[in-house]
C-alpha positions in Angstrom: -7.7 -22.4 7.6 -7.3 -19.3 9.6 -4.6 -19.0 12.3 -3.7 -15.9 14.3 -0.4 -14.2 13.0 0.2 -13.0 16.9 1.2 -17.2 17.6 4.6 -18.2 16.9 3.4 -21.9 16.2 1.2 -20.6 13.5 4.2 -18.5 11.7 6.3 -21.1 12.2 3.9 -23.4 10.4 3.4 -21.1 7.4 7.2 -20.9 7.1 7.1 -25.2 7.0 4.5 -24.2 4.6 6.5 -22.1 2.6 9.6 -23.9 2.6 7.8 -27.4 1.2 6.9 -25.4 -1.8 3.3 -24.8 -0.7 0.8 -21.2 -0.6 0.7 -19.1 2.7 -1.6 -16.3 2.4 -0.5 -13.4 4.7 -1.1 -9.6 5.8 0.8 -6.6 4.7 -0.6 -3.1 5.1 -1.5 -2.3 1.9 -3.9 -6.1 1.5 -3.5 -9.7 1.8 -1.0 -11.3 0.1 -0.5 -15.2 -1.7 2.5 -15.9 -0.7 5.1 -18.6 -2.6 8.7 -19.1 -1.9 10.0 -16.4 -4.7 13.2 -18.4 -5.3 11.4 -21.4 -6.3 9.5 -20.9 -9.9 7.8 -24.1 -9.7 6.1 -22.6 -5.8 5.2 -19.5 -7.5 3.5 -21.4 -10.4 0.9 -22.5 -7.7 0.3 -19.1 -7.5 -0.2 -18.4 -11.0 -2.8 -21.3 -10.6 -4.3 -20.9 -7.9 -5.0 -16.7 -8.6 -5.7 -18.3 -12.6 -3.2 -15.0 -13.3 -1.5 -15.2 -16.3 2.5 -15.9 -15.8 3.7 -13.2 -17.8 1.8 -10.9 -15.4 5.1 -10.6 -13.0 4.6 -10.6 -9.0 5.9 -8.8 -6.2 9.2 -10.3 -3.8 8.8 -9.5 -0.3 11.5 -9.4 2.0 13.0 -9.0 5.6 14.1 -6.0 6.9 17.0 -5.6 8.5 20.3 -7.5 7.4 18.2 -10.8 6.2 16.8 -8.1 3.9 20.2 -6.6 2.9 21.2 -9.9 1.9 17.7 -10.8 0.4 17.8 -7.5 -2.0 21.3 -8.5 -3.4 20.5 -11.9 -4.1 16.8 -11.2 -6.3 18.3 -7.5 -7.8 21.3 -6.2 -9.2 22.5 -3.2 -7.3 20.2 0.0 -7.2 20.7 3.3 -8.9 22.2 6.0 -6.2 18.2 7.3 -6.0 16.3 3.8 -5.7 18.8 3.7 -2.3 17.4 6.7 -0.9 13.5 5.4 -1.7 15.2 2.5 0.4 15.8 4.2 3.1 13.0 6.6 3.1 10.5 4.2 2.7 11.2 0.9 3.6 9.2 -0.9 5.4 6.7 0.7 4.0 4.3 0.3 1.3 6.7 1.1 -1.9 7.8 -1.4 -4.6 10.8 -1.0 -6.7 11.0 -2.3 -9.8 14.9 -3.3 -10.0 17.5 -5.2 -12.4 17.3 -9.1 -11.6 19.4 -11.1 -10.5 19.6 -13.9 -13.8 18.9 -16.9 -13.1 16.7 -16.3 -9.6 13.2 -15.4 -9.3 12.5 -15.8 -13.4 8.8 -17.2 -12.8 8.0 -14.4 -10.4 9.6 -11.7 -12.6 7.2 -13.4 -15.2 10.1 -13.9 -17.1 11.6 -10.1 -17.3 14.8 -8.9 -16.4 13.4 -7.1 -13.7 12.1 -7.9 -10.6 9.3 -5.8 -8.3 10.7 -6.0 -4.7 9.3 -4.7 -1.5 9.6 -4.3 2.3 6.5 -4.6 3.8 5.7 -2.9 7.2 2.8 -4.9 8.7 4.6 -6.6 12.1 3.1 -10.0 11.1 4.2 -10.0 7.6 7.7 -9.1 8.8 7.5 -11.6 11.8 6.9 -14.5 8.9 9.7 -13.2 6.4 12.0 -13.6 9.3 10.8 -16.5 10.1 11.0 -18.0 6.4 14.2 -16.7 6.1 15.2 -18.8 9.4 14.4 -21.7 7.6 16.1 -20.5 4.2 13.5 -18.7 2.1 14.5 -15.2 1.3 11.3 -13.5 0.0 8.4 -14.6 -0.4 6.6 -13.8 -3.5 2.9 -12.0 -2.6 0.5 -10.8 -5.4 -3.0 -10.1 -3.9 -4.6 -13.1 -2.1 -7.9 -13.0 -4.8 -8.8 -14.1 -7.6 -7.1 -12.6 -10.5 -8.6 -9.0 -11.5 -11.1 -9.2 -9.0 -11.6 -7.0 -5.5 -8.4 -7.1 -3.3 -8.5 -8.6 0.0 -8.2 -6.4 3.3 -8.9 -8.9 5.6 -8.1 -12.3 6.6 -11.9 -13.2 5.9 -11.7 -11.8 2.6 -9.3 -14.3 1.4 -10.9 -17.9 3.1 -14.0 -16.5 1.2 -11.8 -16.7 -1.8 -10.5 -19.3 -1.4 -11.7 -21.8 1.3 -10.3 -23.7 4.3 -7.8 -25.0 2.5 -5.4 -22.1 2.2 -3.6 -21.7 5.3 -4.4 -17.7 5.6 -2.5 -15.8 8.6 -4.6 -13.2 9.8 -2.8 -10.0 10.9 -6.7 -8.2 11.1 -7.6 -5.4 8.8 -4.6 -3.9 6.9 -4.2 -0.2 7.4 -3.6 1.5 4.4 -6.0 -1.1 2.1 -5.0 -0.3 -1.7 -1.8 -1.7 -3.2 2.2 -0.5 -2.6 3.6 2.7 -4.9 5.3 0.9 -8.0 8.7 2.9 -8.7 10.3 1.5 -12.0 14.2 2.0 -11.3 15.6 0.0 -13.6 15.9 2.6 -16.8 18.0 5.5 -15.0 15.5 7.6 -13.8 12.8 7.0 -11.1 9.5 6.3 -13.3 6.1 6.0 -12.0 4.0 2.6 -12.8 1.1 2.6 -10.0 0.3 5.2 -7.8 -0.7 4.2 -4.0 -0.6 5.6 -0.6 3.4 7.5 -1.1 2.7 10.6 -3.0 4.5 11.6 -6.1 5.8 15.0 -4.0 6.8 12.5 -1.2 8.6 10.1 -3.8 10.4 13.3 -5.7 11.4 14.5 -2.1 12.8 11.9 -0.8 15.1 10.9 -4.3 15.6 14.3 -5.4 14.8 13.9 -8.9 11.6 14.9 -11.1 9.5 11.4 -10.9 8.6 10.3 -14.7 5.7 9.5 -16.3 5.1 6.4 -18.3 4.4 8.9 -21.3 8.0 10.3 -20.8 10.1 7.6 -22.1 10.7 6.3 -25.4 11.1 2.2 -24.0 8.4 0.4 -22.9 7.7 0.0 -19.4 8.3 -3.0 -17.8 5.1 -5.4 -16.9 4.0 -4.9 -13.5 1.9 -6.3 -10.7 -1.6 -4.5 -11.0 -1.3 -2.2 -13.7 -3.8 -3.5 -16.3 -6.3 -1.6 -17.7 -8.9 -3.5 -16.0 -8.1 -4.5 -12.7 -9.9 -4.9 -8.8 -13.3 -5.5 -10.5 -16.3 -6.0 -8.2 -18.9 -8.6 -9.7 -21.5 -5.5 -10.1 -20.5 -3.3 -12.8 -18.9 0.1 -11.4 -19.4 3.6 -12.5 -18.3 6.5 -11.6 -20.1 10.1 -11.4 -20.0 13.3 -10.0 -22.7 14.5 -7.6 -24.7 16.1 -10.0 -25.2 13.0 -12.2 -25.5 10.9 -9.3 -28.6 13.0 -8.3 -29.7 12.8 -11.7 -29.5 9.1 -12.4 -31.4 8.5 -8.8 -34.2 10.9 -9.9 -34.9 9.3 -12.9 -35.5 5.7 -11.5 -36.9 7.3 -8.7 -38.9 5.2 -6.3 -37.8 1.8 -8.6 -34.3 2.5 -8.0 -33.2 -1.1 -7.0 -30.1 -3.2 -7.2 -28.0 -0.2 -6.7 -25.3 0.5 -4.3 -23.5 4.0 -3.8 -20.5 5.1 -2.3 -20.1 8.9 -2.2 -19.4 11.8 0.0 -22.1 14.7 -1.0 -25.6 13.6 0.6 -27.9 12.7 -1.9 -31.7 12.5 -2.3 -32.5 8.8 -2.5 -36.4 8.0 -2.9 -36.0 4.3 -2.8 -35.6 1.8 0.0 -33.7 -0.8 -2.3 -30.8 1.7 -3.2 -27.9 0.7 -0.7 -25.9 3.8 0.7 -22.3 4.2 2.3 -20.7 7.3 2.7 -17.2 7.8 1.3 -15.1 9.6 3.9 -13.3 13.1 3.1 -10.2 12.3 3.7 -8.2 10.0 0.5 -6.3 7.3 3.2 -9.5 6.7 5.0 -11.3 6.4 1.8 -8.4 3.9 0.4 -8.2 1.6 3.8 -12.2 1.3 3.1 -12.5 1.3 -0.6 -12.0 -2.9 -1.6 -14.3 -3.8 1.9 -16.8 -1.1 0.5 -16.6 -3.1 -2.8 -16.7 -6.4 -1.1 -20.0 -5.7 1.0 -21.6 -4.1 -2.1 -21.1 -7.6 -3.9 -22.0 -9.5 -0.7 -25.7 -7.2 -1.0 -26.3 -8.6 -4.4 -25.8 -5.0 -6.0 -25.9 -4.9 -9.8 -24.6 -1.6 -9.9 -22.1 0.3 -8.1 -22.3 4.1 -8.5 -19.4 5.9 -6.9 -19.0 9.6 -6.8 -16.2 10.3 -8.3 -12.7 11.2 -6.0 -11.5 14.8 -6.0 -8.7 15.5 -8.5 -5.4 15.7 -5.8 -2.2 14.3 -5.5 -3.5 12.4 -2.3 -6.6 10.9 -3.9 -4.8 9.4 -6.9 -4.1 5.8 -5.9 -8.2 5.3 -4.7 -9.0 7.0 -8.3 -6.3 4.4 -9.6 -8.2 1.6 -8.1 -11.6 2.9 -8.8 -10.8 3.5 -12.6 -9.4 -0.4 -13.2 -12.7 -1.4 -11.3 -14.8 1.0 -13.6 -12.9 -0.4 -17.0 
């Protein structure tokens, strides 16, 4: 069931919703979220469930800004590292997740059982209007993995996710989300600011604003904590996905030629296309246009009845690296 995220009755609802134990799906603006009341593992198992994602694969706490979120950050992570605090404050709300110390004993099931905890501040006005009003009625995050299936296309828009999942999901719909592929992920829980999933913040904007050298997972001799979206194989269209550069783009389509069929493309040099079955989108040149478009791109190629997605490959630049991210788990 779809209700508009501009209505107070309707956040007030999903906050009922929420409190009872129940799912909420709801906007940010990286995508949709399925939201669970964090603090409550056996609400968060109907996540789990509902996504069939399995429950070591550990979820994302959303919370408040403001002083609700001050209190909700101390009560799901231990206190943050001097340079985890200025990520706070540089990029909060914001599309950013920290991975922090838990809290024991709160959020275990969300955490997938680590003792660390993903936590964000999201900056969508309706996802912030909802955490304050669940906190109003005592829930302090909300726990919010993507509102799809699990390993399958993200969700950018409120239609995405009834599509998913049917009417009988409440879904708030906040309209399109802005930035369209998943938060940052900064691991801060080992000392140093380390690097788990690359999004919309840069790694120059990250090392800026902590003032320290921003690790890779190669770097460090202990293993990474798990992390939401950071599998191999991950925002998989039902077509199979490859990617090329122009040149064998070109090449492919000259071969088949005239029987090219079943194909979609998303690229940004014009090609030659001899076949009237091959469906065509143009990527756009710059790498946050590209990203808010990229799972909608993926969703209408499915919705065409493509077999094959050929995407030309993204320029090698610090801006483009979350859509490569994406495209490379799609591609696996």
């Amino acid at each position: 069931m779809l209700r508009d995220g501009r209505l107070p009755d309707a956040l007030d609802e999903a906050a009922r919703v929420l409190r009872a134990g129940g799912l909420v799906a709801f906007p940010t603006e990286t995508v949709y979220g399925l939201g669970a009341d964090a603090s409550s593992d056996e609400a968060v198992a109907g996540i789990f469930r509902a996504k069939g994602r399995p429950s070591d694969h550990p979820l994302i706490v959303h919370i408040a800004q403001g002083a609700r979120g001050t209190q909700a950050l101390s009560r799901f992570a231990q206190p943050l590292p001097a340079f985890a605090e200025k990520l706070v404050m540089a990029f909060w709300p914001g599309p950013l997740t920290l991975i922090l110390t838990r809290q024991p004993g709160v959020a275990t099931a969300a955490a997938g059982g680590q003792d660390t905890v993903g936590v964000r501040c999201p900056a969508h006005p309706v996802a912030q209007a909802l955490l304050a009003a669940c906190a109003a009625q005592g829930v302090a995050g909300l726990a919010g993995p993507s509102a799809n299936r699990f390993g399958r296309v993200s969700p950018t828009t409120a239609q995405h996710v009834q599509a998913e999942f049917g009417d009988d999901l409440l879904v708030i719909d906040g309209g399109a989300c802005d930035v369209g592929i998943e938060s940052t992920i900064v691991d801060c829980s080992r000392g140093v600011p380390v690097l788990l999933r690359p999004g919309a913040i840069t790694r120059a904007q990250i090392e800026a604003a902590c003032g320290e050298r921003l690790r890779s997972k190669e770097e460090l001799a202990a293993p990474d904590p798990r992390a939401s979206g950071t599998l191999a194989s991950h925002y998989a269209p039902d077509a199979r996905l490859r990617l090329m550069d122009a040149a064998g783009l070109q090449a492919a389509l000259d071969v088949l030629g005239a029987q090219a069929a079943h194909i979609a493309l998303w690229t940004r040099t014009p090609l030659k296309i001899r076949s009237q079955r091959v469906l065509a989108r143009r990527m756009p040149d710059d790498a946050p246009t590209a990203a808010q478009q990229l799972f909608a791109v993926l969703r209408e190629f499915d919705a065409a009845g493509a077999k094959l997605i050929w995407v030309e490959t993204p320029p090698d630049t610090p801006e483009w690296e979350g859509v490569r991210d994406r495209l490379d788990r799609a591609a696996a």
